[in-house]
C-alpha positions in Angstrom: 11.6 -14.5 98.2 8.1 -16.6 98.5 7.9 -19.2 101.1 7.9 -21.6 98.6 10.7 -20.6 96.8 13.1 -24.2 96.5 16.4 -22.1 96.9 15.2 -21.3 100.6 16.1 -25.1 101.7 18.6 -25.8 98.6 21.5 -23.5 98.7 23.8 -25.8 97.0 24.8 -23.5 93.5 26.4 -21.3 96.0 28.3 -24.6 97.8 29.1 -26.2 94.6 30.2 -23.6 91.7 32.8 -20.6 91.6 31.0 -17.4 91.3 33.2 -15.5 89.6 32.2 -11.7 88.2 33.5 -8.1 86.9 35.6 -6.8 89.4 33.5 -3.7 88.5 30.3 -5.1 90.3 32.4 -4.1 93.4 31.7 -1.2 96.6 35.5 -0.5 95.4 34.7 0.3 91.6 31.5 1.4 92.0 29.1 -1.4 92.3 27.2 -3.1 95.3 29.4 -6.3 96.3 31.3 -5.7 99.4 35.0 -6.0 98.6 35.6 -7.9 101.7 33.6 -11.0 100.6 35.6 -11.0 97.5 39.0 -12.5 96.2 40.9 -11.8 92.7 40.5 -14.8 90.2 41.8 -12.9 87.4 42.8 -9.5 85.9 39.2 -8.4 85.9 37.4 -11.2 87.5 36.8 -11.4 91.3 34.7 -14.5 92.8 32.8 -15.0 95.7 35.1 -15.6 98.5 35.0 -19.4 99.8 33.7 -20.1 96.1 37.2 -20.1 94.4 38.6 -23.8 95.0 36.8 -26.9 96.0 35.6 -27.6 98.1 33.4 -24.2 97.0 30.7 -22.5 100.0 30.4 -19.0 99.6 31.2 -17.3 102.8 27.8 -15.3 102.8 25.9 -18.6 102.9 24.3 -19.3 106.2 22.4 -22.9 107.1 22.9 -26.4 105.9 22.3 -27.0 102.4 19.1 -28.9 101.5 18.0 -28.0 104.7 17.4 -24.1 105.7 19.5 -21.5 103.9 19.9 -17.6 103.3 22.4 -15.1 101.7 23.9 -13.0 104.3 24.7 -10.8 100.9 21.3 -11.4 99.2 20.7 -7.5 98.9 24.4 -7.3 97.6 25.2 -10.0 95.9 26.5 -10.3 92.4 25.1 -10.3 89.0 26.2 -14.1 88.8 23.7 -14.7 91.6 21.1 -12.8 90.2 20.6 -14.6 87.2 21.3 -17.7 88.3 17.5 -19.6 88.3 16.5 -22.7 89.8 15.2 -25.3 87.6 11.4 -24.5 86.5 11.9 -21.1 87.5 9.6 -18.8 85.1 9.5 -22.1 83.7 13.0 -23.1 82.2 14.8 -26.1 83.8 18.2 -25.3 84.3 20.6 -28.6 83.9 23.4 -26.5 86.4 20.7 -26.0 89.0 20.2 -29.6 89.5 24.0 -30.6 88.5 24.4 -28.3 92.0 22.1 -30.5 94.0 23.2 -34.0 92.6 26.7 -32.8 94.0 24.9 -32.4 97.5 22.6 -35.5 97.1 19.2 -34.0 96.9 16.9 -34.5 94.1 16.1 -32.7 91.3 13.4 -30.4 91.2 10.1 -31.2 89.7 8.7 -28.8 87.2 5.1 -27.6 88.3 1.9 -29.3 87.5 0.6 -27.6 84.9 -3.0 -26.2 85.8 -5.7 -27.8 83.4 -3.8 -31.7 84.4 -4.2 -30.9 88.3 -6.0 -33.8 90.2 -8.3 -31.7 91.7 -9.5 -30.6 88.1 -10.2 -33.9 86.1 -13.7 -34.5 85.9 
């Protein structure tokens, strides 16, 4: 991740929404999350542990959200995680990104200036 990547002080989709996946993304059944940081949801849906009731924080969150954050599982995290993009990532805003850090009391993100209406380039 970039320096200036917004999830790096945010963190709050993984302390505000369950993350639940295919029980088939884990070490277990073949895949790369660690069953340990896990619990069963349903017949064929597992969840981040700490992320299955509310309150919801994901266990392998580490810092204060809207402050400093990382994934202790980044590298081995789920599918759910994955794809989940901050608002104005490659452009989209994502309504559940900012939902996220309403819940935590930060703002929402800002989408990017676009180039040719920069400051520094009006004549």
């Amino acid at each position: 991740m970039s320096t200036n990547n917004p999830c790096l002080t945010c963190g709050a989709c993984c302390a505000y929404f369950r993350v639940s996946f295919f029980w088939g993304e884990c070490v277990s059944a073949g895949g790369h999350v660690p069953d340990h940081l896990t619990v069963q949801v349903s017949p064929f849906h597992v969840a981040m542990r700490g992320t299955e009731g509310k309150p919801a924080r994901c266990t392998s969150l580490m810092g204060d959200v809207g402050c400093g954050v990382r994934c202790n599982a980044y590298e081995q995290r789920s599918s759910t995680c994955r794809e989940f993009q901050s608002s104005w990532e490659d452009g989209q805003y994502n309504p559940d990104c900012d939902a996220a850090r309403a819940a935590h009391g930060l703002p929402p993100l800002e989408p990017p200036l676009h180039p040719q209406l920069s400051p520094d380039r009006v004549a």
